[in-house]
KOLLUMDREN-265351 format. One record per residue (C-alpha): x, y, z; residue number from 1. Coordinates in Angstrom, 1 decimal, decimal comma, m for minus. Example, Ala and Ser with C-alpha at 12.3 -4.5 7.8 and 13.67 -1.06 7.14 Angstrom:
% residues 2
12,3 / m4,5 / 7,8 / 1
13,7 / m1,1 / 7,1 / 2
***
This chain:
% residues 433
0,0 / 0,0 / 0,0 / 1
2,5 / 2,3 / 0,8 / 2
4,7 / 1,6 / m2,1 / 3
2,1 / 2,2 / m4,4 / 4
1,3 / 5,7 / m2,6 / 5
4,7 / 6,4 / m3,2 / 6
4,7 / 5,5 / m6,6 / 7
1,9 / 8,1 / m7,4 / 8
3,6 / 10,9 / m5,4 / 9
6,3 / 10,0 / m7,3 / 10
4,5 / 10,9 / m10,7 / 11
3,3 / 13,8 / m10,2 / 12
6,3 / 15,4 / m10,4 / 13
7,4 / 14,0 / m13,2 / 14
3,7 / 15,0 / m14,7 / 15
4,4 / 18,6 / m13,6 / 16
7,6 / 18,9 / m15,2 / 17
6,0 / 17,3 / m18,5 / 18
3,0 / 20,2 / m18,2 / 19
5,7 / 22,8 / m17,6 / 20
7,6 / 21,9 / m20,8 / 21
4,1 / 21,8 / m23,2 / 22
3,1 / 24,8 / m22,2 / 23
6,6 / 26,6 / m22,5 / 24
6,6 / 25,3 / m26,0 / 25
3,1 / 26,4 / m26,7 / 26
4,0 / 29,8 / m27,9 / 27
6,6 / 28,9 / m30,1 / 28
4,0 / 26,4 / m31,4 / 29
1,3 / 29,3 / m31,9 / 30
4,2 / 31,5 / m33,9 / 31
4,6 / 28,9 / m36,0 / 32
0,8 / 28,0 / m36,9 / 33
0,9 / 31,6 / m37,4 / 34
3,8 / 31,7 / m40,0 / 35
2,5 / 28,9 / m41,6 / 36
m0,9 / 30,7 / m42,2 / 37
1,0 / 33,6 / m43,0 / 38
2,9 / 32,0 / m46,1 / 39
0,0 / 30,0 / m47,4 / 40
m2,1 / 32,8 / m47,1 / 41
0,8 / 34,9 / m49,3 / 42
1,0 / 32,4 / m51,8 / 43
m2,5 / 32,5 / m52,4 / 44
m2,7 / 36,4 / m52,8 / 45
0,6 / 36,3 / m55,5 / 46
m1,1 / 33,4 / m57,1 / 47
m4,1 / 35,6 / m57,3 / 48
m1,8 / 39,0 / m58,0 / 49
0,6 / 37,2 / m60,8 / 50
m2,9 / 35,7 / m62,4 / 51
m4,9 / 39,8 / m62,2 / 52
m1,4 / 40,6 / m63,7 / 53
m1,4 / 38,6 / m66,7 / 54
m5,2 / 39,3 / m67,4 / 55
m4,6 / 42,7 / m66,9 / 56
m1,7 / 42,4 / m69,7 / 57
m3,8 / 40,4 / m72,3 / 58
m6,9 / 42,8 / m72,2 / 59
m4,6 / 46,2 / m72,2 / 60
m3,3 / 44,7 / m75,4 / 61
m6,0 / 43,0 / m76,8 / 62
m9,4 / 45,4 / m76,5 / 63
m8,4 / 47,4 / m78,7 / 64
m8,8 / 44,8 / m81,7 / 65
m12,2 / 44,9 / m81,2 / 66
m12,9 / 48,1 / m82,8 / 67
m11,2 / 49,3 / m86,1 / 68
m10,7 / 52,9 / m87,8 / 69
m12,6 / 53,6 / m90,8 / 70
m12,6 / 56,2 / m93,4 / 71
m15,3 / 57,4 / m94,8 / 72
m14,6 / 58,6 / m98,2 / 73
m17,4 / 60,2 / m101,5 / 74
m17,4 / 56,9 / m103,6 / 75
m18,8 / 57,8 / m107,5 / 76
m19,0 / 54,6 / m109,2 / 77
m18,1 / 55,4 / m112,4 / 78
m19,7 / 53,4 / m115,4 / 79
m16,8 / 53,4 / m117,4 / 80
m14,6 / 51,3 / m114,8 / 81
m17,7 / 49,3 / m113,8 / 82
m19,1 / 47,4 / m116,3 / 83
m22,2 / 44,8 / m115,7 / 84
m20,9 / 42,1 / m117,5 / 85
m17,5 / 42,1 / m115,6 / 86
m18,0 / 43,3 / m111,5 / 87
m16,1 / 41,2 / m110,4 / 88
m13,0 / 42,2 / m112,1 / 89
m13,6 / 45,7 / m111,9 / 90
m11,0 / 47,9 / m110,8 / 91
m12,5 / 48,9 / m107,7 / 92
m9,3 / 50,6 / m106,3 / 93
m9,5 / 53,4 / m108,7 / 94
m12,6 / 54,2 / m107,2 / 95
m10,9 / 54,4 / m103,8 / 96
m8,0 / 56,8 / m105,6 / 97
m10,8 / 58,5 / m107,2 / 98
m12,5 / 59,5 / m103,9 / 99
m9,5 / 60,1 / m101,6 / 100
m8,2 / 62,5 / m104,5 / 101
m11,6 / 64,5 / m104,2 / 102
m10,8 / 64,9 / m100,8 / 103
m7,2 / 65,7 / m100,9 / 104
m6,8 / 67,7 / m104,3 / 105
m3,8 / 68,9 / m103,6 / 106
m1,8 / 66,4 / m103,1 / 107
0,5 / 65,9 / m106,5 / 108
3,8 / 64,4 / m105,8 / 109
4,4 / 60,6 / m106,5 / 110
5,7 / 59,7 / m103,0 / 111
2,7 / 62,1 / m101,3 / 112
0,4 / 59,7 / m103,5 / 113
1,4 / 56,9 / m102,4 / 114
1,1 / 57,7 / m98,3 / 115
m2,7 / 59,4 / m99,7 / 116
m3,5 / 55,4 / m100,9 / 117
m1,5 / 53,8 / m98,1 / 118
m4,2 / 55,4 / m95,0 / 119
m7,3 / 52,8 / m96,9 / 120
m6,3 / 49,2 / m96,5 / 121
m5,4 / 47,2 / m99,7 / 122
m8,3 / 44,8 / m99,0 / 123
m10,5 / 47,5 / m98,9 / 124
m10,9 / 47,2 / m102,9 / 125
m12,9 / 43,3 / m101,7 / 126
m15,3 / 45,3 / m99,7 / 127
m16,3 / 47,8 / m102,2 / 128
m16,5 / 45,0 / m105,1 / 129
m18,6 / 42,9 / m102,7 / 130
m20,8 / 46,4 / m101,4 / 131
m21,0 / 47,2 / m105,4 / 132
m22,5 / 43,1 / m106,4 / 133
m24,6 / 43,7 / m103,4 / 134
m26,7 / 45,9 / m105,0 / 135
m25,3 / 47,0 / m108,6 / 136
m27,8 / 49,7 / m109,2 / 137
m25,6 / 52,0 / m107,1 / 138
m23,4 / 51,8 / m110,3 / 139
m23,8 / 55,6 / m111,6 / 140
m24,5 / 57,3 / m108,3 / 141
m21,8 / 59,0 / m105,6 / 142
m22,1 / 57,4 / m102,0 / 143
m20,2 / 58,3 / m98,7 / 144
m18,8 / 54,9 / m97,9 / 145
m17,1 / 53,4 / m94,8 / 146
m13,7 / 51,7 / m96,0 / 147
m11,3 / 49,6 / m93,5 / 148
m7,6 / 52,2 / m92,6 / 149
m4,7 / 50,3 / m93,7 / 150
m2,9 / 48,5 / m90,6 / 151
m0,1 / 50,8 / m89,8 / 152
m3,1 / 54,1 / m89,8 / 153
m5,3 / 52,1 / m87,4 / 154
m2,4 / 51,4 / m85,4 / 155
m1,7 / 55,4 / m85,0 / 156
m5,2 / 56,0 / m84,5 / 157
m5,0 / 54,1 / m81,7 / 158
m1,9 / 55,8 / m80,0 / 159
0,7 / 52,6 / m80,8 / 160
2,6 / 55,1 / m82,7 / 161
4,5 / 57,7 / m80,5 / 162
3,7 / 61,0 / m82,5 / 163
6,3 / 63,0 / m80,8 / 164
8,9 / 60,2 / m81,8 / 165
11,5 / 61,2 / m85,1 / 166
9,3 / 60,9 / m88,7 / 167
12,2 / 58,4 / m89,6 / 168
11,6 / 56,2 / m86,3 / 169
7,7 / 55,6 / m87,1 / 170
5,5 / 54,2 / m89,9 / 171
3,3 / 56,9 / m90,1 / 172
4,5 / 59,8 / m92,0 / 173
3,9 / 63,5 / m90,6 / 174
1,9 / 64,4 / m93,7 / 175
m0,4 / 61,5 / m93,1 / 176
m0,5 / 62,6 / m89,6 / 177
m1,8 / 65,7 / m90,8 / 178
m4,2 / 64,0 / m92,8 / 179
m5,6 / 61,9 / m90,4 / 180
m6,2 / 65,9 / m88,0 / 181
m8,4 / 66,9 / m91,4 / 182
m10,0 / 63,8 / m91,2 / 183
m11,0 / 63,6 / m87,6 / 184
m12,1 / 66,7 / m87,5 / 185
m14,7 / 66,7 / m90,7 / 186
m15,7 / 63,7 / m89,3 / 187
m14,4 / 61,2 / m91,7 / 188
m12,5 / 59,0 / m89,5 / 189
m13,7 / 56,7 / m86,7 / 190
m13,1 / 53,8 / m84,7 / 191
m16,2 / 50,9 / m85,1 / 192
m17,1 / 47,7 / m83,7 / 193
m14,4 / 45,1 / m86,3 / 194
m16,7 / 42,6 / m87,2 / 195
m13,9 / 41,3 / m89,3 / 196
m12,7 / 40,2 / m86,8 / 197
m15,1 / 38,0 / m85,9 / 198
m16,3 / 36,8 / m89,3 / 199
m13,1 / 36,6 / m91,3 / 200
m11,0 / 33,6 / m92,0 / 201
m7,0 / 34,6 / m91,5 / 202
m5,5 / 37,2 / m93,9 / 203
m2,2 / 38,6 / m94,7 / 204
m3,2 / 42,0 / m93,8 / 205
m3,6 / 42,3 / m89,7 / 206
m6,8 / 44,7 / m90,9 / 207
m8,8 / 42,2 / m92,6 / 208
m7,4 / 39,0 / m90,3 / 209
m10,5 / 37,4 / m88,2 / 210
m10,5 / 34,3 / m86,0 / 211
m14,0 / 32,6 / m87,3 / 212
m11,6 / 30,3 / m89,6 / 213
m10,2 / 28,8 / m86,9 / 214
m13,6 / 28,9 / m84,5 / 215
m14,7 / 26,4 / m87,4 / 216
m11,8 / 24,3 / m87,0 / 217
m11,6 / 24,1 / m83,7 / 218
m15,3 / 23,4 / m83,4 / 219
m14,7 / 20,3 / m86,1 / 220
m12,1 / 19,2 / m84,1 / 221
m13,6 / 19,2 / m80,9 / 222
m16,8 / 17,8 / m82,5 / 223
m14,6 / 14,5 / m83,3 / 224
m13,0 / 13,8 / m80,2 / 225
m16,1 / 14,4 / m78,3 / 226
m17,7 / 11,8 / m80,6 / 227
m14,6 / 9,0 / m80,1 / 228
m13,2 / 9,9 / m76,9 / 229
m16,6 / 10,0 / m74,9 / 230
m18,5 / 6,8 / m75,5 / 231
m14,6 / 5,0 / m76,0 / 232
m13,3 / 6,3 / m72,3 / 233
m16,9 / 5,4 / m70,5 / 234
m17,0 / 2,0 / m71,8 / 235
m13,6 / 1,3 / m71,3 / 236
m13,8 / 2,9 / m68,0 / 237
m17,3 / 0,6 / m67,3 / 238
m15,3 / m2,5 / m68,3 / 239
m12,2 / m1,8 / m66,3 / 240
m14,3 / m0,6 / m62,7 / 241
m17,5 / m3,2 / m63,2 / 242
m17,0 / m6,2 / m65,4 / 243
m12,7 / m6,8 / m65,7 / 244
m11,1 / m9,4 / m63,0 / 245
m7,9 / m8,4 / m61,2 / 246
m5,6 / m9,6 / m62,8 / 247
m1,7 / m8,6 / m64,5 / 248
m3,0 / m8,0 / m67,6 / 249
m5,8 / m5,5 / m65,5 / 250
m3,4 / m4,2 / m64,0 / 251
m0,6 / m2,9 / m66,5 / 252
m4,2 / m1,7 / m68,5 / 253
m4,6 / 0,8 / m65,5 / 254
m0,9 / 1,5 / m64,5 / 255
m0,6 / 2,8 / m68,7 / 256
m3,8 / 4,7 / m68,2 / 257
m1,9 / 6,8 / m65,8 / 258
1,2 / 6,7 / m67,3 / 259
m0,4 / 7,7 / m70,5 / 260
m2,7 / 10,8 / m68,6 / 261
0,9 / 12,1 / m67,9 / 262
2,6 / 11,8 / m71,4 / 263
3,7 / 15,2 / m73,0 / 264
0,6 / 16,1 / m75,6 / 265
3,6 / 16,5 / m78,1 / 266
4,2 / 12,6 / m78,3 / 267
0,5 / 12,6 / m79,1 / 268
1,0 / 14,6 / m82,4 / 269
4,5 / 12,8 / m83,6 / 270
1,9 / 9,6 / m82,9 / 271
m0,5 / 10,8 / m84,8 / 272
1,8 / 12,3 / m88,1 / 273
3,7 / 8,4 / m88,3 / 274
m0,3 / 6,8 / m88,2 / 275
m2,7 / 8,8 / m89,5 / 276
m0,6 / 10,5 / m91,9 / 277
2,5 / 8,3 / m92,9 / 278
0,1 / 4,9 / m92,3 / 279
m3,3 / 5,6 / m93,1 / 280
m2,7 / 8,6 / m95,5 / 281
m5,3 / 10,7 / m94,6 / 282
m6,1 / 14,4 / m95,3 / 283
m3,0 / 17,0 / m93,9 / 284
m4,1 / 19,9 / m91,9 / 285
m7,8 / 18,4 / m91,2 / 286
m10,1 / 18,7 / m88,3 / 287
m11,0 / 14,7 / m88,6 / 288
m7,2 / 13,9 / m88,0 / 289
m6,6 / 16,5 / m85,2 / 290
m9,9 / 15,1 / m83,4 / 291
m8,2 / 12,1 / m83,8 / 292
m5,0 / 13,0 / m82,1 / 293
m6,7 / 14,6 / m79,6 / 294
m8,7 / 11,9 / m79,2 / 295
m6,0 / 9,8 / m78,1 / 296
m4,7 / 12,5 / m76,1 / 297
m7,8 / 13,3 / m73,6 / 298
m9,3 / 9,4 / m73,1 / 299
m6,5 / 8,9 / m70,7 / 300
m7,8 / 11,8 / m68,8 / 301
m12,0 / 10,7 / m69,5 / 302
m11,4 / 7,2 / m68,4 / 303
m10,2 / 8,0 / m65,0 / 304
m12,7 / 10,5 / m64,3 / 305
m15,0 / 7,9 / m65,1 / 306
m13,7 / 5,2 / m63,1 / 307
m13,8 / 7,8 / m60,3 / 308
m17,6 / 8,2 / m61,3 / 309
m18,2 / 4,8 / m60,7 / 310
m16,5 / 4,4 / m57,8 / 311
m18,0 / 7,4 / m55,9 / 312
m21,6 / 5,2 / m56,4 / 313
m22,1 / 3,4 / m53,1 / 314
m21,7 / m0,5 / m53,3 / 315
m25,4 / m0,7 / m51,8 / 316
m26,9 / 0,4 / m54,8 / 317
m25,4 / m2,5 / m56,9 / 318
m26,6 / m4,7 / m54,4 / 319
m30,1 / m3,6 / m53,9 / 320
m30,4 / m4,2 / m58,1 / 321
m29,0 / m7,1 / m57,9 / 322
m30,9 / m8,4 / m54,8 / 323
m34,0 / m7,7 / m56,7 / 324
m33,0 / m9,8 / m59,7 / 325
m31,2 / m7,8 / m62,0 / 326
m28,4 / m8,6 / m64,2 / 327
m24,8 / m7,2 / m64,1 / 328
m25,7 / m5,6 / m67,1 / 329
m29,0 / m3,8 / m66,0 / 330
m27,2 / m3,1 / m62,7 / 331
m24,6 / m1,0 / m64,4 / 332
m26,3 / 0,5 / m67,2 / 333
m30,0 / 1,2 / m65,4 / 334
m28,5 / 2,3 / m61,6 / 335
m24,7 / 2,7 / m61,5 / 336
m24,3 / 4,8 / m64,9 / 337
m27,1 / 7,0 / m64,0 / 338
m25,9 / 8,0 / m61,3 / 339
m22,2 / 8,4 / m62,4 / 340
m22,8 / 10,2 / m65,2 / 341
m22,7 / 13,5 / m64,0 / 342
m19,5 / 12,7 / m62,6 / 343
m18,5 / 11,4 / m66,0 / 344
m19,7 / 14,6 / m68,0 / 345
m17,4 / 17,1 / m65,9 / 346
m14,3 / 14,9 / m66,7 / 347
m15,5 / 14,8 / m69,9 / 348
m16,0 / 18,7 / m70,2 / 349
m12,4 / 19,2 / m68,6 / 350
m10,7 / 16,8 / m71,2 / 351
m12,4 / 18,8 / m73,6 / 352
m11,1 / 22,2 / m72,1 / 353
m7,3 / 20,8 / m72,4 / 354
m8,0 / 19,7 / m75,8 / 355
m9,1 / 23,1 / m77,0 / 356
m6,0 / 24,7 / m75,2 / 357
m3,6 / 22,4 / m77,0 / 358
m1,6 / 23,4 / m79,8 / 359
1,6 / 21,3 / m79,7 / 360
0,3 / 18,1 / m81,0 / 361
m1,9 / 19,3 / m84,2 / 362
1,1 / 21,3 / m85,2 / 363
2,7 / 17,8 / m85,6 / 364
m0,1 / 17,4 / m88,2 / 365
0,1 / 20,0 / m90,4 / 366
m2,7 / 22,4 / m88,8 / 367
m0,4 / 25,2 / m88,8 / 368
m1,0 / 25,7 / m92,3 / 369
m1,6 / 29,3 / m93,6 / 370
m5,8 / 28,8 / m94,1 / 371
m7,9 / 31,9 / m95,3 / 372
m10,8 / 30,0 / m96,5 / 373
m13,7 / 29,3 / m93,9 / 374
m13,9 / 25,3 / m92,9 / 375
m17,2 / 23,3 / m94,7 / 376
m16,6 / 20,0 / m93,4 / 377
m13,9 / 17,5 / m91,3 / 378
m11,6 / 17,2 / m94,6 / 379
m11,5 / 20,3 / m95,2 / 380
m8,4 / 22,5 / m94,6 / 381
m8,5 / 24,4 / m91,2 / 382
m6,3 / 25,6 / m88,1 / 383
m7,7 / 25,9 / m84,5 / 384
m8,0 / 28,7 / m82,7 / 385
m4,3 / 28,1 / m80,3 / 386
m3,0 / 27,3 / m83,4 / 387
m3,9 / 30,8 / m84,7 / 388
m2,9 / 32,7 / m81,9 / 389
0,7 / 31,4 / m82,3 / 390
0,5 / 31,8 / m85,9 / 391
m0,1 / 36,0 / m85,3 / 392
2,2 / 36,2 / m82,8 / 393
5,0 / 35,4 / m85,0 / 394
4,1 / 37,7 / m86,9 / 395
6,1 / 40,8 / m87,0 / 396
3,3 / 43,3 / m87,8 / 397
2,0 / 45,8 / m84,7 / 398
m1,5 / 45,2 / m85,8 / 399
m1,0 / 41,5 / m85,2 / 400
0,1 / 41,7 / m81,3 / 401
m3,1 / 43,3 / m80,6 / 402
m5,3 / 40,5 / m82,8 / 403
m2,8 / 37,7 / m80,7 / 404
m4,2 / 38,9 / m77,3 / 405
m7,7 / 39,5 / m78,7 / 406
m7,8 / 35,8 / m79,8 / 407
m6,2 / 35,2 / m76,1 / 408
m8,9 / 36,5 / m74,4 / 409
m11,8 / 34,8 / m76,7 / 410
m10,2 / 31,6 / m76,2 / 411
m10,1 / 32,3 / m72,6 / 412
m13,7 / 32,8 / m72,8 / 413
m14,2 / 29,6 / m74,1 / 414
m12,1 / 27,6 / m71,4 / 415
m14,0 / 29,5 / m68,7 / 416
m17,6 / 28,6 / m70,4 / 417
m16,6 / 24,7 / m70,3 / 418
m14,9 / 24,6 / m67,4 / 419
m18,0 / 27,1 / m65,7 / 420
m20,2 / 23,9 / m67,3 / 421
m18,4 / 21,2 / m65,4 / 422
m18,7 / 23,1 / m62,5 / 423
m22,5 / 23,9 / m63,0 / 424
m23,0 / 19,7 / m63,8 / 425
m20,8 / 19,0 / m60,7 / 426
m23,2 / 20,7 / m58,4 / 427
m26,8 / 20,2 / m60,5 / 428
m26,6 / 16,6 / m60,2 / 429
m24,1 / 15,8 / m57,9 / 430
m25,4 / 13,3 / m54,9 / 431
m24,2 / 13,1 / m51,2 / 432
m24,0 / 9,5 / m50,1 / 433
***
């Protein structure tokens, strides 16, 4: 009896010395849950700041492709130059010399000419041929007509051109400066909403350059691999989660899978040029052989977002169908796949947000090709929209830096949109078990 009293006399202070010690270390414990904080809490606001940063960037360069100057100069169409039986060939940019030189008759020296026809775009000559087949009972009359500025004038418009800067260190000339004050202030010159820029195919000139070429081809492309990679990557993933026994084969199946999620989207396209192209022979520079590629590329990334579907379903529910005489089959496809779908759909919706991003492996297929007609069809001849955007921004034109970030921000549209979708399926029909 009394050993054991001494025993527990003998603890406590032991126990006191132990207290003493956790609470002297407590404050250097609650310094360092507080640096901790501190630092997670400052990566987040850089992350944030860096990403406000770049956006900020993109749309200080970009906006302003959205609007482009126009002239508005007195058109005559003059029956002699146009001629019913031949529009089309019609020299339409005499008409544009014709009307700037009623606006400018002074202007007489070869070189002061030439800066005179360089402030309308050369592609504005299309525009007045198409305005004039339009409607050729104009032929004969004198119209005030709205014609695109050439590249370098919209670019000065805009301020991108230091005025103050040497004559010999700028693009635009002083006279045409000058010209561009006379303008403004007769109210000839203006800065409108460039629907060229979302209707046109790609173009030479940054002026008449639009991104709706490669919207086609990156909606043919997308419109592929959904069709292959979605219905492939569930039913593979169905097989591998439901129906497949453990086994070595199984099991190298899924450790490729992940390997194959993780594979650089470049090996993707060097696949894709030595099959489809070198193998099968198929079309160069098509929207059914980049669906293809990135076909390959995103069922990696759909099959294990469906297996995690499936395996977020609780194993009760297979039971209960199957307790109540149902097949495997009708077990998976009338209860589990219901269920998982949603599941499925917003891995499906994020594969499909990569693929749109990617660029790499279709330039491995030849869909960096120089396209100016508008995509009919999945054979036809067409870029993508990432594609595009690096195609402009090796360019070495002003006008196309401000067309790159333009594109930038509508294909950042776009990613938001699908990824805003997989977020809005995610929560509609996601279930708490």
């Amino acid at each position: 009896m009394n050993s054991g009293r001494e025993t527990a006399y003998s603890g406590e202070p032991q126990e006191r010395r132990t207290i003493a010690v956790v609470r002297a270390s407590l404050p250097r414990r609650y310094r360092s849950e507080r640096r901790f904080r501190f630092f997670g809490l400052l990566a987040i606001v850089l992350s944030i700041g860096f990403l406000a940063l770049m956006f900020a960037s993109i749309i200080a360069q970009g906006y302003t492709a959205f609007r482009q100057t126009e002239i508005r100069l007195p058109i005559f169409f003059d029956p002699e130059v146009l001629h019913a039986d031949a529009l089309a060939r019609a020299d339409y940019g005499a008409l544009i010399r014709h009307g700037l030189d009623r606006l400018f008759p002074d202007v007489r020296g070869r070189q002061e000419r030439r800066e005179l026809f360089a402030l309308i775009s050369s592609a504005a000559v299309y525009e007045l041929r198409d305005f004039v087949m339009r409607d050729p009972e104009l032929i004969g009359q004198t119209l005030e007509v709205w014609l695109k500025a050439g590249a370098d004038i919209d670019m000065a418009v805009k301020g991108h051109f230091r005025r103050e800067l040497p004559e010999d260190e700028r693009r635009v000339t002083d006279r045409q400066f000058a010209w561009l004050d006379r303008l403004a202030a007769e109210g000839r010159l203006e800065k409108r909403f460039n629907r060229t820029f979302f209707t046109a195919g790609d173009s030479r000139e940054p002026e008449q350059a639009g991104i709706w070429g490669a919207v086609c081809g990156s909606f043919f492309t997308l419109a592929v691999t959904l069709i292959l990679s979605f219905p492939i990557g569930v039913a593979a993933a169905i097989y591998l989660e439901e129906f497949a026994r453990r086994s070595r084969f199984t099991d190298l199946i899924e450790v490729n899978i992940n390997n194959l999620a993780a594979v650089p989207s470049i090996v993707f396209g060097l696949l894709g040029l030595a099959v489809f192209l070198n193998f099968f022979h198929m079309p160069r520079s098509a929207p059914v052989v980049g669906g293809l590629v990135l076909t390959l590329m995103t069922l990696p990334t759909i099959i294990i977002a469906a297996r995690s579907a499936l395996k977020s379903v609780p194993p009760s529910i297979r039971e209960a169908a199957l307790g109540v005489g149902a097949s495997r089959v009708q077990t998976v496809l009338h209860h589990v796949l219901p269920l998982a779908l949603p599941g499925m759909l917003t891995g499906t919706i994020i594969g499909m947000a990569r693929a749109l991003g990617e660029s790499a492996p279709l330039l491995m297929v030849g869909m960096v090709a120089f396209i100016v007609e508008i995509p009919k069809g999945f054979t036809d001849p067409a870029t993508v929209l990432p594609v595009q955007i690096y195609l402009w921004a090796d360019s070495p034109e002003r006008a196309f830096v401000e067309r790159t970030s333009a594109a930038i921000l509508v294909l950042l549209a776009f990613l938001l949109v699908m990824n805003g979708a997989a977020i809005w399926l995610r929560k509609k029909y996601e279930r708490r078990w």
